[in-house]
mmCIF file of the C-alpha atoms, coordinates in Angstrom:
data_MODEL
# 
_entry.id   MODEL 
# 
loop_
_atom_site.group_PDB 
_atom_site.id 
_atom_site.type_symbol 
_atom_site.label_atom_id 
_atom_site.label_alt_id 
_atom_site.label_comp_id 
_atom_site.label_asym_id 
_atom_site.label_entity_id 
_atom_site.label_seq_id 
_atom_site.pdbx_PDB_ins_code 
_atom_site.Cartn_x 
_atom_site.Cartn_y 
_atom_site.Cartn_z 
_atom_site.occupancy 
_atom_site.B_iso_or_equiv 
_atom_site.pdbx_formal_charge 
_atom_site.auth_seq_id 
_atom_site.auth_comp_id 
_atom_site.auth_asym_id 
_atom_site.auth_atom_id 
_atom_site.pdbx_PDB_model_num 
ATOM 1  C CA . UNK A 1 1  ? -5.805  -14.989 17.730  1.00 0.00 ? 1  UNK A CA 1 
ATOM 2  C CA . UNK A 1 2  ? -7.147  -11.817 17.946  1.00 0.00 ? 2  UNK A CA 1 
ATOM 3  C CA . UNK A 1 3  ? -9.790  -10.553 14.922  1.00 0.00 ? 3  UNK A CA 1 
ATOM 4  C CA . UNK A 1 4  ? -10.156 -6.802  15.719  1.00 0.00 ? 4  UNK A CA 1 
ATOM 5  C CA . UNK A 1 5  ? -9.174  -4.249  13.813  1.00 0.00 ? 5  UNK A CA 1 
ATOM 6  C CA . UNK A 1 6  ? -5.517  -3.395  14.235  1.00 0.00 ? 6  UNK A CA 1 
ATOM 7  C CA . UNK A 1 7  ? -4.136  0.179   13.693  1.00 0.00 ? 7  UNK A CA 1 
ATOM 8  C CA . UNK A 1 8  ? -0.856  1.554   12.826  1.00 0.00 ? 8  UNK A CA 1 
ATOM 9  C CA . UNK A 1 9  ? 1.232   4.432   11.937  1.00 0.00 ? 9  UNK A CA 1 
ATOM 10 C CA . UNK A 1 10 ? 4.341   5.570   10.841  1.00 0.00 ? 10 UNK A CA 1 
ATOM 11 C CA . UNK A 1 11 ? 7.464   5.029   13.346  1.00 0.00 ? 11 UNK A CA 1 
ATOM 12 C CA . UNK A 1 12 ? 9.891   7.863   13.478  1.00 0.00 ? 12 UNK A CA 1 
ATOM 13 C CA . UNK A 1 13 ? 11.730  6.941   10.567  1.00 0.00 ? 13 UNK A CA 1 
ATOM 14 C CA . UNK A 1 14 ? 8.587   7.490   8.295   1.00 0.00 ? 14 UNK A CA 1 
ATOM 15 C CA . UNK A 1 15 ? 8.849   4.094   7.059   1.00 0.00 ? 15 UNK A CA 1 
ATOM 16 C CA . UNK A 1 16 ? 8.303   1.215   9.600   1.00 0.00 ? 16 UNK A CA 1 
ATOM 17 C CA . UNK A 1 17 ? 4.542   0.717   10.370  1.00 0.00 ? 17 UNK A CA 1 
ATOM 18 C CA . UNK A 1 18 ? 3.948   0.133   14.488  1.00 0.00 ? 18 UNK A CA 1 
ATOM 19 C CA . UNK A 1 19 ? 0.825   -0.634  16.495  1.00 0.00 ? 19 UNK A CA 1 
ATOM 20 C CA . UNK A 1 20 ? -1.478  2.454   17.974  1.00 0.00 ? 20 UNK A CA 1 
ATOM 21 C CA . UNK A 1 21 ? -4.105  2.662   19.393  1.00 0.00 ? 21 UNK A CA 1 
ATOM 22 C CA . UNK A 1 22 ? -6.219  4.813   16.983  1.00 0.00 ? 22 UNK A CA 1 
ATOM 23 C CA . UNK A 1 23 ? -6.540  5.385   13.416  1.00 0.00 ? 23 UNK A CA 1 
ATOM 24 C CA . UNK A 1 24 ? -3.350  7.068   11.934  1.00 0.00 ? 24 UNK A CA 1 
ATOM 25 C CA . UNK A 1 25 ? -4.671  10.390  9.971   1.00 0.00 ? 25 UNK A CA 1 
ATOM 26 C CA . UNK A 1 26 ? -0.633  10.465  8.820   1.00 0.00 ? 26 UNK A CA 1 
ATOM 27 C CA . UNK A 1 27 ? -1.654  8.438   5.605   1.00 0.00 ? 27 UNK A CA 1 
ATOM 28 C CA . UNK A 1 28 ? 1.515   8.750   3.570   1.00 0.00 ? 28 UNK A CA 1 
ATOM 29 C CA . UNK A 1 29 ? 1.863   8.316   0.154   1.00 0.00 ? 29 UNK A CA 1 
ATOM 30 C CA . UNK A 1 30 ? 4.702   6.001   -1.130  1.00 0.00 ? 30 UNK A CA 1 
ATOM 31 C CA . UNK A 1 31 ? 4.923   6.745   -4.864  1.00 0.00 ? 31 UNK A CA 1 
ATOM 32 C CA . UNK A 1 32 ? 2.628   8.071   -7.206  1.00 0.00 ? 32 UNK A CA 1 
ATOM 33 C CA . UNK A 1 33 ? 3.033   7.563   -11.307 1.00 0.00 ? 33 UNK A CA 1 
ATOM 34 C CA . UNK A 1 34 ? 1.343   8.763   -14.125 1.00 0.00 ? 34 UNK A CA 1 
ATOM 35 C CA . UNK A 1 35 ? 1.861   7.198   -17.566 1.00 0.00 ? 35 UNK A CA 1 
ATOM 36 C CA . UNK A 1 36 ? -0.754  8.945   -19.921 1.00 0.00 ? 36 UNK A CA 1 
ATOM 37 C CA . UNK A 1 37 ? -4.173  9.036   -18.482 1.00 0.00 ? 37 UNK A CA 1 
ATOM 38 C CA . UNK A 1 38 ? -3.060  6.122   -15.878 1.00 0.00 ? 38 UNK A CA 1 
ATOM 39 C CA . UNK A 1 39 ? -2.005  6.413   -12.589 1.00 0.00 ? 39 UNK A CA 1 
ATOM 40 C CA . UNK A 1 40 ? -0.568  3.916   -10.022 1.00 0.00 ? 40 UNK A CA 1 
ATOM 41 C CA . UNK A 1 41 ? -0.479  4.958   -7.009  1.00 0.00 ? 41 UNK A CA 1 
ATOM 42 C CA . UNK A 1 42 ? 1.083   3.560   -3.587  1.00 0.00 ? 42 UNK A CA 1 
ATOM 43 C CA . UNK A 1 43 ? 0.256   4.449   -0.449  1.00 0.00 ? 43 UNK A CA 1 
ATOM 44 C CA . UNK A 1 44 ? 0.348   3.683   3.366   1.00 0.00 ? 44 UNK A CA 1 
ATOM 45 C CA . UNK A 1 45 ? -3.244  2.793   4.606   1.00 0.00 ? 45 UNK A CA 1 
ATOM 46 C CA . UNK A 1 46 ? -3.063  2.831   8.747   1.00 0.00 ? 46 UNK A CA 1 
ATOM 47 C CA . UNK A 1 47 ? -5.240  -0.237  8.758   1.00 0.00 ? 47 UNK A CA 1 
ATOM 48 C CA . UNK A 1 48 ? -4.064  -4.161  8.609   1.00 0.00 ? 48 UNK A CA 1 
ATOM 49 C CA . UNK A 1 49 ? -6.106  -5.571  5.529   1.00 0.00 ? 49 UNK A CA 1 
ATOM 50 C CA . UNK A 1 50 ? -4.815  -8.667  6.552   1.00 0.00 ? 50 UNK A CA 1 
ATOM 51 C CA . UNK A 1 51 ? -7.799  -8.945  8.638   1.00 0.00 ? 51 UNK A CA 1 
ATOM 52 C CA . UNK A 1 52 ? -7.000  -10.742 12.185  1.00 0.00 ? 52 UNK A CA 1 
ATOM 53 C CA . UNK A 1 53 ? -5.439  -13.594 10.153  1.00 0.00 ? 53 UNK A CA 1 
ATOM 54 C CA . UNK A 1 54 ? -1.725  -14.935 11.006  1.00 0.00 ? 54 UNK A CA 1 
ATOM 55 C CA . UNK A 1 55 ? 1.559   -13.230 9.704   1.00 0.00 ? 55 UNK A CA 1 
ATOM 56 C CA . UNK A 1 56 ? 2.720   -9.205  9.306   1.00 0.00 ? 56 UNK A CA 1 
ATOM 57 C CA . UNK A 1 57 ? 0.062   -6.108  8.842   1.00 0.00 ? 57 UNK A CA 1 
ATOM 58 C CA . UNK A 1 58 ? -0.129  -5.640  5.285   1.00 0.00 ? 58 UNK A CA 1 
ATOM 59 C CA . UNK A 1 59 ? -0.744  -1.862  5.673   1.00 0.00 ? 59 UNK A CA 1 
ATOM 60 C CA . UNK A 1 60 ? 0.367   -0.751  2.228   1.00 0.00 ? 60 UNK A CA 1 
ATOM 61 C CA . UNK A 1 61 ? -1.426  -0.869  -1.024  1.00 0.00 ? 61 UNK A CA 1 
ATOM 62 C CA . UNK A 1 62 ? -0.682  0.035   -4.925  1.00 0.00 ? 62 UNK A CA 1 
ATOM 63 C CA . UNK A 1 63 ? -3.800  0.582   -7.186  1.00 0.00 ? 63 UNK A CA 1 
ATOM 64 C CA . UNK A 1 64 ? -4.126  1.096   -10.873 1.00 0.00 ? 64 UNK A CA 1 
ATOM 65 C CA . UNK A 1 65 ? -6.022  3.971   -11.901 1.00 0.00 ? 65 UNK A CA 1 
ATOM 66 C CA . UNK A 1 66 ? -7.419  3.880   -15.675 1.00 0.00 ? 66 UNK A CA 1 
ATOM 67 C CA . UNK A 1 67 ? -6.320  1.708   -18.325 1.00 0.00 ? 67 UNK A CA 1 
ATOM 68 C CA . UNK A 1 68 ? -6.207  -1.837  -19.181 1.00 0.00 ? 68 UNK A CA 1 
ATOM 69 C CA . UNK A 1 69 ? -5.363  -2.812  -15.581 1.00 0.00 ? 69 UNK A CA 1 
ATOM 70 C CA . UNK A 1 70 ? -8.066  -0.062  -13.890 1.00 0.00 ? 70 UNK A CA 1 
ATOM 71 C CA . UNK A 1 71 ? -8.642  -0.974  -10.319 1.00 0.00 ? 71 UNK A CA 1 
ATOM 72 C CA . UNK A 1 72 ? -5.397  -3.813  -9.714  1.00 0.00 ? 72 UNK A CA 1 
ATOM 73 C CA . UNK A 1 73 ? -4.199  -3.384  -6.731  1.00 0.00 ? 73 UNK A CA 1 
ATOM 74 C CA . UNK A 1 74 ? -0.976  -5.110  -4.858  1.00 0.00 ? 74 UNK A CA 1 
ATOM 75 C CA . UNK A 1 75 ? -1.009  -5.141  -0.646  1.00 0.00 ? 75 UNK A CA 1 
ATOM 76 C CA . UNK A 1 76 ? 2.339   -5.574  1.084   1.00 0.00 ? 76 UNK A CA 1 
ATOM 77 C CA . UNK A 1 77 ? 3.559   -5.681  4.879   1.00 0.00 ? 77 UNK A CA 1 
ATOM 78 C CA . UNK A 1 78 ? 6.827   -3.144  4.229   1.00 0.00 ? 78 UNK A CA 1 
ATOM 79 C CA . UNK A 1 79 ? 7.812   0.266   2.396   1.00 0.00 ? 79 UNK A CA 1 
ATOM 80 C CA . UNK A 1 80 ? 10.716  -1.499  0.842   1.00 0.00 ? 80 UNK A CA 1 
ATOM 81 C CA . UNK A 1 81 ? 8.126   -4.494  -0.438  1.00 0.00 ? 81 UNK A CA 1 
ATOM 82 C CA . UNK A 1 82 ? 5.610   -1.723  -1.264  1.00 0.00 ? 82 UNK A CA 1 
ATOM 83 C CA . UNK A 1 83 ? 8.272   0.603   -3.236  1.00 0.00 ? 83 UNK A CA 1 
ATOM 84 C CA . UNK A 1 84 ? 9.222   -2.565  -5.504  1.00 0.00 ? 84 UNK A CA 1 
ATOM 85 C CA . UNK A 1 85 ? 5.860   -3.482  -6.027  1.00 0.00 ? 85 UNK A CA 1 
ATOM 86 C CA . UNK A 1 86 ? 5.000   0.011   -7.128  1.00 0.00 ? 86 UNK A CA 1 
ATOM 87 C CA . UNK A 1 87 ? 7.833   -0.408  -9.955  1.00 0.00 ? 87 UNK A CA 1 
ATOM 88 C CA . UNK A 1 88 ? 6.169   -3.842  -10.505 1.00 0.00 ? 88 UNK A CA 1 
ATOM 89 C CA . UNK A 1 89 ? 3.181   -1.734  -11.658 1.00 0.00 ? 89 UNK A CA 1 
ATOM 90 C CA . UNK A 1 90 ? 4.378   0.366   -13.596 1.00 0.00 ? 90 UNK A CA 1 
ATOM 91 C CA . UNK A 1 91 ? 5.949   -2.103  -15.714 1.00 0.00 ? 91 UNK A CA 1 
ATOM 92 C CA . UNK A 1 92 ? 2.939   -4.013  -16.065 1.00 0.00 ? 92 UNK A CA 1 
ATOM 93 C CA . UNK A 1 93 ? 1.231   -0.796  -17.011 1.00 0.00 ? 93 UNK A CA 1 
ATOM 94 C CA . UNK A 1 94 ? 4.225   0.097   -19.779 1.00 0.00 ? 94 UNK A CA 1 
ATOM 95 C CA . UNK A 1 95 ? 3.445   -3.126  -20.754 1.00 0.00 ? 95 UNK A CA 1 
ATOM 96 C CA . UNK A 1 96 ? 0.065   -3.309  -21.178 1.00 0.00 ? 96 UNK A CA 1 
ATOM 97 C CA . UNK A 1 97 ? 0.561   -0.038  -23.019 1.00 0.00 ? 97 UNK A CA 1 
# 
């Protein structure tokens, strides 16, 4: 099992993350929200936090800006999982609210 540091981009389609050789400067956001002074934001990241353990890149992340739930943060391995955990946010944050 490899433990270096694994890189990845955007495929063609803007969505699917593959394997390069390099750091991807094409950081893309997902979805940003702001809901008073809060802001949750989702983004690609070009790096696999997972970290040379087993399983998918997790190469997207939501953080929580301000508020009750300032710094939270959810990591996923897809846009689609990263899209419905940035809704999953926000409602947390309406919530909390």
């Amino acid at each position: 099992m490899s433990t270096g540091i694994r890189w990845y981009k955007l495929d063609v389609d803007g969505r699917t993350p593959v394997l390069t050789d390099e750091p991807s400067i094409d950081n893309r956001t997902v979805a940003k929200t702001k809901i008073g002074d809060v802001v949750i934001s989702t983004v690609f990241l070009g790096l696999d936090h997972r970290m040379g353990g087993g399983g998918p890149p997790i190469v997207f992340e939501t953080m929580v800006f301000g508020g009750k739930l300032d710094q939270s943060q959810g990591r996923y391995s897809t846009w689609d999982d990263a899209v419905d955990g940035h809704a999953h946010w926000v409602r947390l944050v309406k919530d909390s609210i």
